[in-house]
GUZATOR-240942 format. One line per 10 residues: their letters; for each residue x, y, z of C-alpha. Coordinates in nm, 3 decimals. Each point is the difference from the previous one (the first is absolute). Example, Ala and Ser with C-alpha at 12.3 -4.5 7.8 and 13.67 -1.06 7.14 Angstrom:
as) 1.230 -0.450 0.780 | 0.137 0.344 -0.066;
***
This chain:
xxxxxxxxxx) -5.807 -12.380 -3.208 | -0.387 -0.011 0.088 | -0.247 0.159 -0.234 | -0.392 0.078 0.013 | -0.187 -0.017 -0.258 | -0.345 0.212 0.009 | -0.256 -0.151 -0.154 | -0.078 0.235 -0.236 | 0.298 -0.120 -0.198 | -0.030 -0.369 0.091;
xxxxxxxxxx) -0.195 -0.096 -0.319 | 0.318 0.105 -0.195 | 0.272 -0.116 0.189 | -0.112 -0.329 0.097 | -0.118 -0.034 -0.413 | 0.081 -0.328 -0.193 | 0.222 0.167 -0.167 | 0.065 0.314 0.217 | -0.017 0.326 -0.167 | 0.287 0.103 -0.119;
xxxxxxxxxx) 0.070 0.302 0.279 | -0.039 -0.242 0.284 | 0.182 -0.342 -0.136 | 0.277 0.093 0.185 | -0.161 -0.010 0.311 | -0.121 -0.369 -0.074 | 0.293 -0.084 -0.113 | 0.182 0.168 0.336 | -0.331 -0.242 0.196 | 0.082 -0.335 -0.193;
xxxxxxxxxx) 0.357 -0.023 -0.029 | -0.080 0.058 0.401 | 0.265 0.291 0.037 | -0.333 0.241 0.140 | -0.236 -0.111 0.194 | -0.382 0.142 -0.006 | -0.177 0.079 0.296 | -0.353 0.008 0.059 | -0.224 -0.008 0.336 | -0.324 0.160 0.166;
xxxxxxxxxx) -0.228 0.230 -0.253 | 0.237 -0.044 -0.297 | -0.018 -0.373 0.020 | -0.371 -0.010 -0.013 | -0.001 0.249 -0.311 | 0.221 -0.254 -0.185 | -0.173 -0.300 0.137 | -0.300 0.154 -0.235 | 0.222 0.012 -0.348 | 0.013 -0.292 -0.162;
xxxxxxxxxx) 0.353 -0.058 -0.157 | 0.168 0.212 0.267 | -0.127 -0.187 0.275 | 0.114 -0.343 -0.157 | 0.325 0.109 -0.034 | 0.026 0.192 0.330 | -0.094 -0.351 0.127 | 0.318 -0.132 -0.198 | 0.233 0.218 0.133 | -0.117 -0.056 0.352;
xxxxxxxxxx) 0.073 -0.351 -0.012 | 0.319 0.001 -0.214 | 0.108 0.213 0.300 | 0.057 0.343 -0.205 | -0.288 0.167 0.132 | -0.072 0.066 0.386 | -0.324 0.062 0.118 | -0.027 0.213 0.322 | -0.312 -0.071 0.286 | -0.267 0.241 -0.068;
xxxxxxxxxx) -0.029 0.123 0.387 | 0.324 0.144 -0.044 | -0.058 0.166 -0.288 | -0.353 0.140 0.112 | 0.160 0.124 0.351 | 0.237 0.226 -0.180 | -0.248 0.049 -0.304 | -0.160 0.184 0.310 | 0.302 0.171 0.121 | 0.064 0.145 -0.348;
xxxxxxxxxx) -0.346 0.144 -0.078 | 0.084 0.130 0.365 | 0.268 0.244 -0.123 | -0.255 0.169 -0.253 | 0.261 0.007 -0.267 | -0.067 -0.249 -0.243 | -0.148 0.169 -0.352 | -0.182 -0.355 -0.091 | -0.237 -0.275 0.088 | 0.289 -0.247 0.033;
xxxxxxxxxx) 0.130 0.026 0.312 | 0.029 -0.364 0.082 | 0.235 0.037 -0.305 | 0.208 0.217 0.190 | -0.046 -0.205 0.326 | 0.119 -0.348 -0.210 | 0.334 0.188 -0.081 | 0.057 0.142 0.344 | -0.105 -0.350 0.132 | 0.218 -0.200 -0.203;
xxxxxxxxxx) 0.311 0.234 -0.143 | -0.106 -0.048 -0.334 | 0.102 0.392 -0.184 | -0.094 -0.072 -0.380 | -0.372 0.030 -0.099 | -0.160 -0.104 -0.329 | -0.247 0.263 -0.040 | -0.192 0.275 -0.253 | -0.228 0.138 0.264 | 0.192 0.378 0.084;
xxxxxxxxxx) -0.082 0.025 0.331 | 0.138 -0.300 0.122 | 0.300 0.057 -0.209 | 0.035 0.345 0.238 | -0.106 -0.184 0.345 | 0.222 -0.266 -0.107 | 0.314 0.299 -0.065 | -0.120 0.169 0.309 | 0.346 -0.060 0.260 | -0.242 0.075 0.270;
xxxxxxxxxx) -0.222 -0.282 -0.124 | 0.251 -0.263 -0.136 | 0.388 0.119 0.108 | 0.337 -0.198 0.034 | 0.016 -0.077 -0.286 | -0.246 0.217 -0.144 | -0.294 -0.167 -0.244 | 0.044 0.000 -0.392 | -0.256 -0.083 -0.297 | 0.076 -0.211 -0.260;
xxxxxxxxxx) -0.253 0.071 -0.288 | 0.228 -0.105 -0.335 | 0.300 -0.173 -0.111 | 0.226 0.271 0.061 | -0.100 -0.045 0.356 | 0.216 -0.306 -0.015 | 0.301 0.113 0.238 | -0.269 -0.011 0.281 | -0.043 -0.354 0.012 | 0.323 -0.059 0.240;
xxxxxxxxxx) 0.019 -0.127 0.345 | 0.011 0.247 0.304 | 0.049 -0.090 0.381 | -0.350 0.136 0.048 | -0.216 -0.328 -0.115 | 0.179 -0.206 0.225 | 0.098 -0.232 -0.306 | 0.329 -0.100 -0.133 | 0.057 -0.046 -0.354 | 0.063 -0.333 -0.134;
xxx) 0.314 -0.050 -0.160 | -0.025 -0.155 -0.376 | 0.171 -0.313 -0.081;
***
């Protein structure tokens, strides 16, 4: 399973240690079961935080993150503000997980969290938001991401 993580909640996920809400996602990242996925806009807003973009760096090269070419992400970036439906600002957010199959998002921000539940935005599977512990039965792999779990040995 492929998650995005907004950068908005960076800073807390990607914490030394992470806060107690989102250790499960690290955990999901390091243990390499998940796999993060950043590209275009996104990337460049993490590139600016300071412990998130170390450890976004990390991931990358430990292979359990997967960055996608910004050109792709800006030509549908442009196809979704095209369809006039997204509430938010984000919409290479909702181009990275229509780009790369990725349906969980780490986020706060509300109107992403509807653009990213909007089936005519983000459909088969449809997007989910993982925002606190509880949220832990969304960190599971789907045939979306294009990623197959790794077995554990």
């Amino acid at each position: 399973m492929c998650v995005i993580v907004d950068a908005n909640l960076a800073s807390r996920i990607f914490a030394q240690p992470a806060e107690e809400d989102f250790a499960p996602v690290m955990e999901w990242l390091m243990t390499g079961e998940g796999e993060l996925v950043v590209g275009g806009k996104l990337a460049s807003e993490l590139e600016r935080l300071g412990n998130p973009r170390r450890l976004v760096i990390a991931l990358l090269r430990a292979g359990r993150a997967r960055q996608i070419p910004a050109a792709i992400i800006n030509q549908e970036e442009e196809r979704v503000a095209e369809t006039g439906l997204c509430r938010s600002n984000d919409h290479h957010v909702v181009a990275l997980a229509r780009v790369s199959g990725a349906r969980t998002l780490c986020t706060l921000d509300r109107d992403l969290q509807r653009d990213f539940r909007n089936p005519r935005l983000v459909a088969r599977p449809r997007g989910s938001i993982y925002q606190r512990r509880e949220h832990v039965r969304l960190l599971r792999h789907t045939s979306s991401c294009g990623r197959t779990p790794r077995r554990r040995r």
